[in-house]
C-alpha positions in Angstrom: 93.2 73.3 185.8 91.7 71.8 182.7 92.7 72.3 179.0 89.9 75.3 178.9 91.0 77.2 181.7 92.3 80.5 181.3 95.7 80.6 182.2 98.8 83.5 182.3 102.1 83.5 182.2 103.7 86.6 183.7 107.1 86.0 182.0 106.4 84.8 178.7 109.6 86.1 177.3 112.2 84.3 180.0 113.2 80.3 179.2 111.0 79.5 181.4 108.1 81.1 180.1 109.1 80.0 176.6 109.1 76.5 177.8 105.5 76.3 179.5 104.2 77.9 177.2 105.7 76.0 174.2 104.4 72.6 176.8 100.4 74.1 177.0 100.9 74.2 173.1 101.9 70.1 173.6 99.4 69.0 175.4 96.5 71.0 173.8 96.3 73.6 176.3 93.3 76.2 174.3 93.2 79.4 176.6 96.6 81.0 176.9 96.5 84.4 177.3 99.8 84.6 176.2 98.8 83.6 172.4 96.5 86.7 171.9 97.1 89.2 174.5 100.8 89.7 175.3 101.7 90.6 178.9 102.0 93.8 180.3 104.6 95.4 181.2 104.9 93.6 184.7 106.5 97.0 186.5 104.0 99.1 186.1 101.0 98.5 188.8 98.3 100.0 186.0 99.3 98.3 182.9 99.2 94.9 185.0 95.4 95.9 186.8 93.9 96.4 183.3 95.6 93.2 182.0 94.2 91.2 185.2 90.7 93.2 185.1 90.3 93.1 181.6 91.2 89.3 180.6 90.4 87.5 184.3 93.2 84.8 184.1 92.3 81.9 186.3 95.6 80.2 186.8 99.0 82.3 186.7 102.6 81.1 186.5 105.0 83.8 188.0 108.6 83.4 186.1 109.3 86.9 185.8 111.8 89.1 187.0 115.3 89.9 186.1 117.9 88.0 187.1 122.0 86.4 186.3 125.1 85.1 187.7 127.6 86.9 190.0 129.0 89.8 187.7 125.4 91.3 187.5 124.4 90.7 190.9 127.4 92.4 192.0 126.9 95.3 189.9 123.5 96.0 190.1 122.1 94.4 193.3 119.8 97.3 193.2 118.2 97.0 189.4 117.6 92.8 190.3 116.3 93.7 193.8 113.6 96.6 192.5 112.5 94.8 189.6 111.4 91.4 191.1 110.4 93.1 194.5 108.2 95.8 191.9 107.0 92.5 189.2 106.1 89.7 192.6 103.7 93.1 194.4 101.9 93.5 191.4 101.2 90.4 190.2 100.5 88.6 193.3 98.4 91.4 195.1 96.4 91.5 191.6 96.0 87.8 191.5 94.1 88.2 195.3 92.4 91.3 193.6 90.9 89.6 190.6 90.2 86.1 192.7 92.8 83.8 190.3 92.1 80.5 191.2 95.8 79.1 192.0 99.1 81.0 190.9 102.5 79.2 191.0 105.1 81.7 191.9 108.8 80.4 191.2 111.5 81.5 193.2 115.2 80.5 193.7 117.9 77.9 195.5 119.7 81.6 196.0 117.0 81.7 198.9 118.6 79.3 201.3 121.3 80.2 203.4 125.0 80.6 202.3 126.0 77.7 204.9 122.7 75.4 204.8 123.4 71.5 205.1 123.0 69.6 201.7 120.8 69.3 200.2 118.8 72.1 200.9 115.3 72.0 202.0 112.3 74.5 202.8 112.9 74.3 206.5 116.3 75.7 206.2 114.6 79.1 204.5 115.7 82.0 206.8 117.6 80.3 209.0 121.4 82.2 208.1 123.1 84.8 206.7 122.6 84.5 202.4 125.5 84.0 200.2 126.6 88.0 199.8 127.1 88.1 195.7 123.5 87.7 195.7 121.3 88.6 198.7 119.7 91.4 197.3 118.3 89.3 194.5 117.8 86.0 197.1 116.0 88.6 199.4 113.4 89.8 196.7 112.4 86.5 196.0 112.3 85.5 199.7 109.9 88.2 199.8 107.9 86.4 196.8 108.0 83.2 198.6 106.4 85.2 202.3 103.8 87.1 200.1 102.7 84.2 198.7 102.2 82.3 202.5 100.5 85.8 203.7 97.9 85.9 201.1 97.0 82.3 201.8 97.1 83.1 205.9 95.2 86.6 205.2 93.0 85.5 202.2 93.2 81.8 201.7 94.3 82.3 198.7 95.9 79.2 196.8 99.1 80.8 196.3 102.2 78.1 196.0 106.0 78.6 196.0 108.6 76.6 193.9 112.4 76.4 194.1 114.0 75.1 191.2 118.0 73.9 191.1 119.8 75.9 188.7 118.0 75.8 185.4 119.8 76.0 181.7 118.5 74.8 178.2 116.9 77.0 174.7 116.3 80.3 175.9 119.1 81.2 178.4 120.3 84.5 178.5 123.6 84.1 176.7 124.9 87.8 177.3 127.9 88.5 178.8 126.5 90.4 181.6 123.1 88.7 182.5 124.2 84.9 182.3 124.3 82.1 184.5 127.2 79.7 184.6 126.1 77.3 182.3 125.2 79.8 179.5 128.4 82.2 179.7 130.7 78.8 180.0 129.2 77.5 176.8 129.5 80.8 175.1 132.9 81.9 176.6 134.5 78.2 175.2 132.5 78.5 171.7 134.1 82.2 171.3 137.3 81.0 172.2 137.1 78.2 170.0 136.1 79.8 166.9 139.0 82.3 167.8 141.6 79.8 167.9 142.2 80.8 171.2 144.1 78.0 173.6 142.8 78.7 177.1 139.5 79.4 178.7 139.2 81.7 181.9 136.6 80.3 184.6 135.9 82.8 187.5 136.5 81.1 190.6 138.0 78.0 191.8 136.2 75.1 190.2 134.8 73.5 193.3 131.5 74.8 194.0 128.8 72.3 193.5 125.3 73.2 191.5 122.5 71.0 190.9 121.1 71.6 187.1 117.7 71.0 185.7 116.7 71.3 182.0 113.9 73.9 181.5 111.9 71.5 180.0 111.6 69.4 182.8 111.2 72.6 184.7 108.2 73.7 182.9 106.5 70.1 183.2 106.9 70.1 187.2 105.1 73.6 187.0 102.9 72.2 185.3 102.4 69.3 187.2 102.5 71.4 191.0 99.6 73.5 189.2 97.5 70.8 188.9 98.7 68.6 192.3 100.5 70.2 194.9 98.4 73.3 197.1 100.6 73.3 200.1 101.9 76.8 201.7 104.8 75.2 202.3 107.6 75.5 199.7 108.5 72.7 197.3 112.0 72.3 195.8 112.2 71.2 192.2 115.4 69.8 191.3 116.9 66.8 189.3 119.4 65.0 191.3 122.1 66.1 189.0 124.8 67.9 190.6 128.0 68.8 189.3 131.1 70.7 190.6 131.6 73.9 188.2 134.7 72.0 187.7 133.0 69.2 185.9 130.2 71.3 184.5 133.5 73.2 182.4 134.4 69.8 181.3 131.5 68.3 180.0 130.5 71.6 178.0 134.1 71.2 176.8 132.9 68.2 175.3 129.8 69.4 174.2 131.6 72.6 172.3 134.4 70.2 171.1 136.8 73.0 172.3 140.3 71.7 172.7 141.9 73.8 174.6 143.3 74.4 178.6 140.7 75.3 181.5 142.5 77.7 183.4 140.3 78.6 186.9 141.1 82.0 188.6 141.2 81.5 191.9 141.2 85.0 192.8 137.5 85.8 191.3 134.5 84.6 194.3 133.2 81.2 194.0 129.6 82.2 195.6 127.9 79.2 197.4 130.3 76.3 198.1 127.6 73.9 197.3 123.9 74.6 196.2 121.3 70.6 195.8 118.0 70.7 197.0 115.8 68.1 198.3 113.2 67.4 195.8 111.9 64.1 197.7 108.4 65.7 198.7 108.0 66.3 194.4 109.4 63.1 193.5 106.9 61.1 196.2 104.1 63.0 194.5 104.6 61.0 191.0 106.6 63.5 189.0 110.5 63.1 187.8 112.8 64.3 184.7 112.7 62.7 181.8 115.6 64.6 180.2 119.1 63.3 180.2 122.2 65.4 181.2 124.3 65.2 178.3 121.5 65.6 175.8 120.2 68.3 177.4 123.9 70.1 177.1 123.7 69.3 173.3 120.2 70.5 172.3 121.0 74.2 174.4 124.5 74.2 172.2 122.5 73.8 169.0 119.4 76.1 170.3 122.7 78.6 171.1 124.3 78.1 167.8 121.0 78.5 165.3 120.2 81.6 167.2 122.9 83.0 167.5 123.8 82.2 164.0 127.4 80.6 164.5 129.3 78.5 161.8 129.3 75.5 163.5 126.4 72.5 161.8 125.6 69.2 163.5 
């Protein structure tokens, strides 16, 4: 992939999306799609056909597909399911259709088993039971991850697989019912602080662990697999920084400057007990983060607060 390739990013309007595509703009990348034909509604098998037969995209990024933490996968295991198994079929069958040259499809740590060993890696995929708050959602993207390995068996198609840790930064979903931990803990403190409240409720018990990895270093490793990694096996893409939700809740504590008592509700489901990944195979290739943890926490506070329009200045 050169600066003049023609290249699509189905998921333009997720974080991830947003960050890639705000990275080709960086590094002088002159073909997006993206800039002057917006995607398709990814759903719907025609609209995505005339988009791939119509503009010919050589490489394709696949970031789309709805997703969120527990409360939504426990309500609607069916809507997150449909719509990722309904956006992967499209795109990747169309990708073999129109003869793409490499896609990247991104899929999720939810896709290793509930009781895996630590830290994960891709030969532990389908090996036990998933972690039941999400395995509709983990089972859709599994699906991504096998269709990708089929078209290469079927059609040698360079189609590659990703799994990132849990990813936060500008351009989270900040809603009540769609967020991930670190987005609703940021917003949940923020709202309680600027209500004067004294005491934050955290679902669960505090002790799961998550590994976290700032979307801009996310998009860069995409970038980077795209232009170095064609393997059919599954590569993780993580960070190395792991954190109890515990000490997540503590350092956006610090981060919000919210005063107040933590107060974790035990009764609520915890989901995994601990979710790293083993990103040795990326790191051995050349590529690492470059962000730093608590930085990162600050610049998705203020990306939070200037779009969301708050009182609080820095």
């Amino acid at each position: 992939m050169n600066k003049d390739s023609l290249i699509f990013v189905a998921g333009e309007k997720t974080m991830e999306g947003k960050a890639i595509l705000n990275l080709f703009l960086k590094k002088s990348y002159n073909n997006i799609l993206n800039m002057h034909q917006p995607e398709p509604c990814l759903t719907d098998y025609i609209e995505v056909k005339e988009y791939f037969s119509n503009n010919r995209p050589q490489y394709v990024f696949v970031f789309a597909g709805k997703s969120g933490g527990i409360k939504i996968n426990q309500e609607k295991p069916a809507t997150l399911m449909l719509d990722n198994l309904q956006i992967l079929s499209n795109v990747i069958s169309l990708a073999q259709k129109y003869k793409v040259k490499k896609l990247l499809y991104l899929a999720s740590s939810c896709t290793y088993p509930k009781y895996a060993d630590q830290p994960m890696n891709p030969d532990m995929l389908m090996t036990g039971v998933l972690e039941p708050t999400n395995s509709a959602y983990a089972t859709a993207k599994l699906a991504g991850i096998e269709l990708c390995r089929a078209y290469r068996k079927e059609h040698g198609s360079n189609f590659i697989t990703a799994i990132p840790a849990n990813i936060f930064g500008p351009g989270d979903d900040f809603s009540l019912d769609n967020s991930h931990v670190m987005a609703a803990l940021m917003k949940k403190m923020h709202k309680v602080k600027e209500n004067g409240d004294k005491i934050v409720n955290i679902w669960g018990t505090g002790k799961p662990k998550r590994e976290f990895i700032f979307v801009e270093d996310l998009a860069d490793a995409c970038l980077f697999l795209m232009e170095h990694y064609n393997d059919i096996k599954p590569i993780n893409i993580g960070s190395g920084n792991t954190l109890s939700i515990a000490e997540l809740a503590t350092a956006i504590k610090k981060t919000v400057k919210y005063q107040g008592l933590l107060n974790y509700e035990k009764s609520k489901p915890d989901g995994m007990p601990e979710k790293t990944i083993n990103s040795n195979k990326l790191f051995s290739l050349g590529w690492s983060p470059s962000s730093q943890f608590k930085q990162s926490l600050l610049d998705t506070y203020k990306w939070y607060l200037n779009t969301h329009k708050t009182k609080e200045v820095f």
